[in-house]
NUNUSE-120029 format. One record per residue (C-alpha): residue in one letter; x, y, z. Coordinates in steps of 0.5 Angstrom, whole numbers, plus 500, padded with zeros to 3 digits. Example, Ala and Ser with C-alpha at 12.3 -4.5 7.8 and 13.67 -1.06 7.14 Angstrom:
BEGIN
+---------+------+-------+-----+
! residuo ! east ! north !  up !
+---------+------+-------+-----+
!       a !  525 !   491 ! 516 !
!       s !  527 !   498 ! 514 !
+---------+------+-------+-----+
//
This chain:
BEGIN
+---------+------+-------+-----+
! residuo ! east ! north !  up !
+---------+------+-------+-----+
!       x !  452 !   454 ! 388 !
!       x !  447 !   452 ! 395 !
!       x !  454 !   448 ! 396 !
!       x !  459 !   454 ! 396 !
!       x !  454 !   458 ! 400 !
!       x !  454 !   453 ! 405 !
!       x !  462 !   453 ! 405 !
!       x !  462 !   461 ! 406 !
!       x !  457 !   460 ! 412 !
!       x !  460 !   455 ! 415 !
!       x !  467 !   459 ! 415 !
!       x !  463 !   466 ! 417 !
!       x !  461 !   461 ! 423 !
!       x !  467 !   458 ! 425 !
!       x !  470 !   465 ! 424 !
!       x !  466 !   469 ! 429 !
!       x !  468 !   467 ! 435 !
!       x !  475 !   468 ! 435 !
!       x !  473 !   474 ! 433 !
!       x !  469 !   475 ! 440 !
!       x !  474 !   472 ! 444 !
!       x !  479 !   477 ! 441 !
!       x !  475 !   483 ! 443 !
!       x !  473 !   481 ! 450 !
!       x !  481 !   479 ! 452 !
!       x !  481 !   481 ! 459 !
!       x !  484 !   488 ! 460 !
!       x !  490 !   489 ! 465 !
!       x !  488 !   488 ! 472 !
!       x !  493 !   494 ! 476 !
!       x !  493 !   492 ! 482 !
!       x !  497 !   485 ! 480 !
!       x !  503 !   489 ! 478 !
!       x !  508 !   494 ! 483 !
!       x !  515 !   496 ! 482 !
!       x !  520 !   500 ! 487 !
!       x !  522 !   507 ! 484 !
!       x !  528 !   510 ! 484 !
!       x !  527 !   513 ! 490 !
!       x !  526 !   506 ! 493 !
!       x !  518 !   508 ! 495 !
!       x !  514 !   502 ! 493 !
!       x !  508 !   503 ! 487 !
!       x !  503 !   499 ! 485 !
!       x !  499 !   500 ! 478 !
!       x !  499 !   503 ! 472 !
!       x !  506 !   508 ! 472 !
!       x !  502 !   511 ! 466 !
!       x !  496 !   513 ! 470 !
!       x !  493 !   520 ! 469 !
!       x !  492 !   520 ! 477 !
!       x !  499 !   519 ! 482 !
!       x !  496 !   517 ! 489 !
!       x !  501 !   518 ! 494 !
!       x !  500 !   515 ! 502 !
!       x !  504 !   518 ! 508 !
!       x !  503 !   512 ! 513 !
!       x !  505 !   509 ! 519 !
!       x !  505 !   502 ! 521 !
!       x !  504 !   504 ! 528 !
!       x !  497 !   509 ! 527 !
!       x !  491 !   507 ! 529 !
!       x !  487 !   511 ! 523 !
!       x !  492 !   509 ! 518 !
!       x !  488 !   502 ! 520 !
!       x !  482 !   504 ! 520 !
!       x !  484 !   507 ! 513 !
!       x !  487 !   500 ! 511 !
!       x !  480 !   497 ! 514 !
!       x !  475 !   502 ! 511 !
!       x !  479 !   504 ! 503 !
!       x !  484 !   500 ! 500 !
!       x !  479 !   496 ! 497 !
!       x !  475 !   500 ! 493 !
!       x !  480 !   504 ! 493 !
!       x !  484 !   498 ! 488 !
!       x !  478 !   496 ! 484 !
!       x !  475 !   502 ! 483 !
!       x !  482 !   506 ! 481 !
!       x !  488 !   501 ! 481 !
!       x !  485 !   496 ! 478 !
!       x !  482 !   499 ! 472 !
!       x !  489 !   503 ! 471 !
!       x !  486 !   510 ! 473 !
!       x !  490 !   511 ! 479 !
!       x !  498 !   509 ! 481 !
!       x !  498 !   509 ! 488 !
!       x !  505 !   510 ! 492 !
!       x !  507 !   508 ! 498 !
!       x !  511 !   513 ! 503 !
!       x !  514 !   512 ! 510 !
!       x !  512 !   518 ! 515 !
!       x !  515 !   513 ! 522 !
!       x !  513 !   515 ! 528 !
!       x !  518 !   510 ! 532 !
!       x !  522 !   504 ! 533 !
!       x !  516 !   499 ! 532 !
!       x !  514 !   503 ! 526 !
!       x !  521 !   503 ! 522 !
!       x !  522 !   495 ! 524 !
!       x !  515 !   493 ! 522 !
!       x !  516 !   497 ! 515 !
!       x !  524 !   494 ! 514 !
!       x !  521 !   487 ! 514 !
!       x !  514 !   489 ! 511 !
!       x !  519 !   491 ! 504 !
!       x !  524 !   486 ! 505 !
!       x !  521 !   481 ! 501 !
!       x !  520 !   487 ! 495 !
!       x !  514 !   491 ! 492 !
!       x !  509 !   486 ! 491 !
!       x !  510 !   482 ! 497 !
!       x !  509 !   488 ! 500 !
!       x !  503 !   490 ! 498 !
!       x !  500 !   484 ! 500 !
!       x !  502 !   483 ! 507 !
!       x !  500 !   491 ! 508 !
!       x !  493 !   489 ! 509 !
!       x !  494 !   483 ! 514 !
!       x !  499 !   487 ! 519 !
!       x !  493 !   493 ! 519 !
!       x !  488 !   488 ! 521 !
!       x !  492 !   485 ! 527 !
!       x !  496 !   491 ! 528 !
!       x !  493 !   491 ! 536 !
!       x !  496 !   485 ! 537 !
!       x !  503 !   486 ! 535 !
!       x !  503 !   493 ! 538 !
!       x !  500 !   490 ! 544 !
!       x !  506 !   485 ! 544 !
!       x !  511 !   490 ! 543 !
!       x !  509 !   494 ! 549 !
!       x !  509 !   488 ! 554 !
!       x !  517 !   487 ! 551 !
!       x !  518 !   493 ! 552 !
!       x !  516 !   494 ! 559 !
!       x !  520 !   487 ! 561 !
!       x !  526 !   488 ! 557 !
!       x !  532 !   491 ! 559 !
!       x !  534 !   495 ! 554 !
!       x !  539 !   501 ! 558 !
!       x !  546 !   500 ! 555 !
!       x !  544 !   496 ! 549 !
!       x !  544 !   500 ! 542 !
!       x !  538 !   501 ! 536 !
!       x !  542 !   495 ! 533 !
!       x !  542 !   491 ! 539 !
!       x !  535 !   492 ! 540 !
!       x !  531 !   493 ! 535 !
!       x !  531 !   485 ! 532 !
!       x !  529 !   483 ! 539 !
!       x !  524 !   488 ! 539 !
!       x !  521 !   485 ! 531 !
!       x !  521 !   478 ! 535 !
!       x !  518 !   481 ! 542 !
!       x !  512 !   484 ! 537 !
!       x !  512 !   478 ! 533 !
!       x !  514 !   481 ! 526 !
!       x !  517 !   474 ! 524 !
!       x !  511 !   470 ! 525 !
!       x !  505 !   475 ! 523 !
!       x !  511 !   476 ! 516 !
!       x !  512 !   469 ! 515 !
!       x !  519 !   470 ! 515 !
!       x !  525 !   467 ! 519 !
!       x !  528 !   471 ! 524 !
!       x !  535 !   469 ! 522 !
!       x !  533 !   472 ! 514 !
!       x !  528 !   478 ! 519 !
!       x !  535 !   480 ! 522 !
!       x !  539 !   480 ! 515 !
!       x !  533 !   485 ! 513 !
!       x !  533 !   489 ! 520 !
!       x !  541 !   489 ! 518 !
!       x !  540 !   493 ! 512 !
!       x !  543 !   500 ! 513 !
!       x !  541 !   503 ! 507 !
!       x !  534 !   501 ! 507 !
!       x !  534 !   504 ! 515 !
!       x !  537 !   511 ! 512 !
!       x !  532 !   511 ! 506 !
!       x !  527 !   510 ! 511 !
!       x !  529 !   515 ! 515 !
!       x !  530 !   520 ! 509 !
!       x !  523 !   518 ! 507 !
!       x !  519 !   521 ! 514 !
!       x !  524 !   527 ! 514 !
!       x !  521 !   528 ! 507 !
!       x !  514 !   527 ! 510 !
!       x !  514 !   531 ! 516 !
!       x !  519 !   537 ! 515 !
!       x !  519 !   538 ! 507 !
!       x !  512 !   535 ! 505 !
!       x !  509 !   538 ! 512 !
!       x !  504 !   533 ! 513 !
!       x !  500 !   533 ! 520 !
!       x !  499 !   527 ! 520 !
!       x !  497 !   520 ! 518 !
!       x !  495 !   518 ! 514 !
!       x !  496 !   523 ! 509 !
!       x !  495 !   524 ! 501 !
!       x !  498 !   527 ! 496 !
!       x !  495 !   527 ! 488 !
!       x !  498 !   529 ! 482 !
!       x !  503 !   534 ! 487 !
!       x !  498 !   537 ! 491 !
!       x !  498 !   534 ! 498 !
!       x !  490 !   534 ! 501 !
!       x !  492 !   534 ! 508 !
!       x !  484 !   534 ! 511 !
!       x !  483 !   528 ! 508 !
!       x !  483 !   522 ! 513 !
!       x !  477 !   518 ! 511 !
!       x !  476 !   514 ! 504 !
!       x !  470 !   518 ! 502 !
!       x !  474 !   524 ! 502 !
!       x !  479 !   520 ! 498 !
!       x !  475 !   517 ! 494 !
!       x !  471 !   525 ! 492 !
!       x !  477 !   528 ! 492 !
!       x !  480 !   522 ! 486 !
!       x !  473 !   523 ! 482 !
!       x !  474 !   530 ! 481 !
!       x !  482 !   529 ! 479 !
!       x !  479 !   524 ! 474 !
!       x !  473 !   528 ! 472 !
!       x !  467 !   524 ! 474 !
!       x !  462 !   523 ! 478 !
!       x !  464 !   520 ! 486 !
!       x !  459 !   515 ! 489 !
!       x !  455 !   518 ! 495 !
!       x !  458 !   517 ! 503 !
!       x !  456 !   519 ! 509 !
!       x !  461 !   525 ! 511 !
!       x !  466 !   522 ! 518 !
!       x !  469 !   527 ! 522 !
!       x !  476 !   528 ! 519 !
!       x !  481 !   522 ! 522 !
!       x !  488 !   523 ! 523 !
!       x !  494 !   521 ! 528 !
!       x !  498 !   527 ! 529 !
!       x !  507 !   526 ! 529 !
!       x !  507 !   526 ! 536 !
+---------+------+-------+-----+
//
């Protein structure tokens, strides 16, 4: 009988840890997994959230940085990783520079993208700088857009910054139906979603036009989920008009 029980003990035992490592399986982290949309606008996280975050940005806005700097982290851990936030991006361009940076940014497909959209923020005064010493020493009269603008990727130093090589920058600076789907993009932003500014945030349909400032992202996203936001100071509202 004591052996029998021992037995039972022993197999109790070896049983429970595996029961352990099942209830602790990692959930999903959502923040690793993105798509592209059939509108061809990139998500990243849970296409089930109960809360769709989208972003109008610039490449070329100071305060589209400044958020990148400031929000996309705790942005990403306290909503898109957990799987309570899909977060969309969508291109408000502003200029030439804007559509060049984003064709490149999205060349390499959504996951690609996301990564290096915080490192093109955070250097974004040296490449803008770099543009705008080319341009005042480029001849560009009687050259066209399509002329112009994979030299003005390589006078910014896209290529490098992208760590893509400038004959496969040019083949994605080629792609007209991503330069038109881009432009219809800032179309919709500016003129039919009536942004403005950048960047500018749209939750669950209804655009927040005076957000600007990770704080007031972060409260607006809490009352949208229903639970209590982590207190902030209150900035001043950040915001890069059209023009």
């Amino acid at each position: 009988m004591k052996l029998v029980r021992r037995v039972l003990l022993a197999l109790l035992v070896m049983a429970f840890p595996a029961q352990m490592m099942v209830a602790a399986a990692p959930a999903t982290d959502w923040s690793k997994v993105s798509q592209r949309l059939p509108s061809g606008a990139f998500l990243l996280g849970n296409p089930a959230a109960p809360v769709r975050l989208i972003e109008y940005l610039s490449l070329t806005c100071s305060h589209c940085a400044h958020f990148e700097d400031q929000g996309i982290a705790p942005l990403t851990a306290k909503y898109i990783a957990p799987g309570r936030v899909s977060y969309e991006v969508r291109h408000a361009l502003r200029d030439g520079l804007d559509l060049a940076g984003s064709m490149i940014a999205r060349c390499r497909g959504p996951q690609s993208f996301f990564v290096l959209l915080p490192k093109v923020f955070a250097q974004q005064t040296i490449w803008f700088s770099r543009a705008q010493a080319w341009e005042r020493i480029e001849q560009v009269e009687g050259q066209s857009p399509e002329q112009l603008m994979p030299k003005l990727a390589r006078g910014a130093g896209f290529d490098s910054l992208y760590g893509i090589a400038p004959a496969a920058m040019d083949s994605c600076l080629a792609n007209d139906g991503e330069q038109k789907l881009l432009t219809a993009q800032a179309d919709e932003a500016w003129h039919h979603a009536n942004i403005s500014g950048t960047p500018a945030f749209m939750i669950n349909g209804v655009l927040h036009d005076d957000i600007g400032e990770w704080p007031q992202l972060d409260a607006a996203l809490a009352a949208a989920l229903h639970i209590r936001a982590a207190p902030h100071p209150h900035p001043l509202p950040r915001k890069t008009s059209r023009k």
